[in-house]
C-alpha positions in Angstrom: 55.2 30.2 163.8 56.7 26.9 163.0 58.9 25.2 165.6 61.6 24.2 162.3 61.5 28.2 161.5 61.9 29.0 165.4 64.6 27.1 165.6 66.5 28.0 162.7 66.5 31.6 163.3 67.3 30.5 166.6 70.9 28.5 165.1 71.5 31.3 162.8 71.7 34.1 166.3 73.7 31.8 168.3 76.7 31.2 165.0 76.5 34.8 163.7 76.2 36.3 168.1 73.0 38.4 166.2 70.2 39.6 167.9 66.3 38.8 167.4 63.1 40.5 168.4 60.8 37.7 169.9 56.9 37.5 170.8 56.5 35.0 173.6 53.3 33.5 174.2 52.6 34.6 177.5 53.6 38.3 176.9 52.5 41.5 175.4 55.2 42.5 174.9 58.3 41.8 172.4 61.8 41.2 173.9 65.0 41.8 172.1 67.7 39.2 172.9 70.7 37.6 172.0 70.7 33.9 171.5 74.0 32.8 173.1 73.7 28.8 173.2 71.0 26.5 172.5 70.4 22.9 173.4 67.4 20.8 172.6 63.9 22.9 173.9 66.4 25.2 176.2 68.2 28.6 174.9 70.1 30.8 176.9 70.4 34.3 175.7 71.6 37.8 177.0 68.3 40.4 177.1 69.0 43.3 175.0 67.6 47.0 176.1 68.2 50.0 174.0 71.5 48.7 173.2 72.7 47.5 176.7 72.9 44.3 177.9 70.4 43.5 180.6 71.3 40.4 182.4 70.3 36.4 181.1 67.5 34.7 180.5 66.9 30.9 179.5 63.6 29.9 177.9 62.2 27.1 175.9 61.4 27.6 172.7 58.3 26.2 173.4 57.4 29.4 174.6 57.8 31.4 171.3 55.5 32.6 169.6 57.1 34.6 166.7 61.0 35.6 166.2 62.9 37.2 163.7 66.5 38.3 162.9 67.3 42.0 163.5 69.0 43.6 160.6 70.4 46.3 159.2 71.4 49.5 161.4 70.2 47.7 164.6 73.0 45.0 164.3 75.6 47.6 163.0 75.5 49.5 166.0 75.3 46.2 168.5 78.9 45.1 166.5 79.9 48.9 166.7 79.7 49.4 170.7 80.7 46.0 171.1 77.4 45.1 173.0 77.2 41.9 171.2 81.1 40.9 171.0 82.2 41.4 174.7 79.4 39.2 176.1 80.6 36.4 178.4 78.7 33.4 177.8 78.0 32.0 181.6 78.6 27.9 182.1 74.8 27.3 182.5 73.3 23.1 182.2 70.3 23.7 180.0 69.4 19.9 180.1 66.2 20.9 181.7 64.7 23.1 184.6 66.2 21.3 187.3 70.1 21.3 185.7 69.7 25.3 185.0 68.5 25.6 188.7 71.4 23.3 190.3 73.7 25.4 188.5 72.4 28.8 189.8 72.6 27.0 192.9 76.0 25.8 193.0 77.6 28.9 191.6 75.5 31.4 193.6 73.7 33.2 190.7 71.1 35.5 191.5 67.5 34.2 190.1 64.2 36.0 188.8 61.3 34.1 187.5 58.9 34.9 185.6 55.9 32.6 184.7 52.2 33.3 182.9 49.7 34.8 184.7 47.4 32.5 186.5 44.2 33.1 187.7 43.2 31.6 190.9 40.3 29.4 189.1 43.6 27.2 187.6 45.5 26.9 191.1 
């Protein structure tokens, strides 16, 4: 997918708080989230599972491969249970790696991270 195409369904989430079902590259796996803020290569969104928020993640979008806006029912029923509305948007630097990781620092936020898989032949 086109990075123009990424990034404008990427704009259209954050404005309208909607969620997306996105294919990274070094996944399986799709992951529904939703976009909260973007700036330059970074986005922060909430994770999204079976209608229940499921903690933050921040990627580049560097590392999609395919997104696309959910619609219909899906988003009727995030605006319904007020998944999507009562989300609080947390103060995160998303000028690069290092600013997301000095703020987790500095405000004590608990951090997972996920990477691809690397075989020991690229270490």
């Amino acid at each position: 997918m086109k990075r123009e195409k990424i990034e404008k369904v990427l704009d259209k989430a954050v404005e309208k708080r909607g969620c997306v079902s996105c294919t990274m590259k070094h996944e399986d796996a799709y992951f529904n989230f939703i976009p909260l803020c973007r700036r330059d290569d970074f986005v922060l969104a909430a994770e999204d599972r079976d209608f229940m928020l499921d903690g933050y993640v921040v990627f580049t979008t560097d590392n999609i491969d395919r997104i696309d806006m959910k619609k219909g029912i899906y988003n009727y029923i995030m605006r319904r249970e007020r998944v999507s509305a009562d989300i609080k948007v947390p103060m995160i630097a998303l000028g690069s790696y290092r600013e997301v990781f000095d703020t987790f620092l500095k405000y004590g936020i608990p951090v997972s991270i996920y990477t691809k898989k690397v075989s020991l032949s690229e270490m």
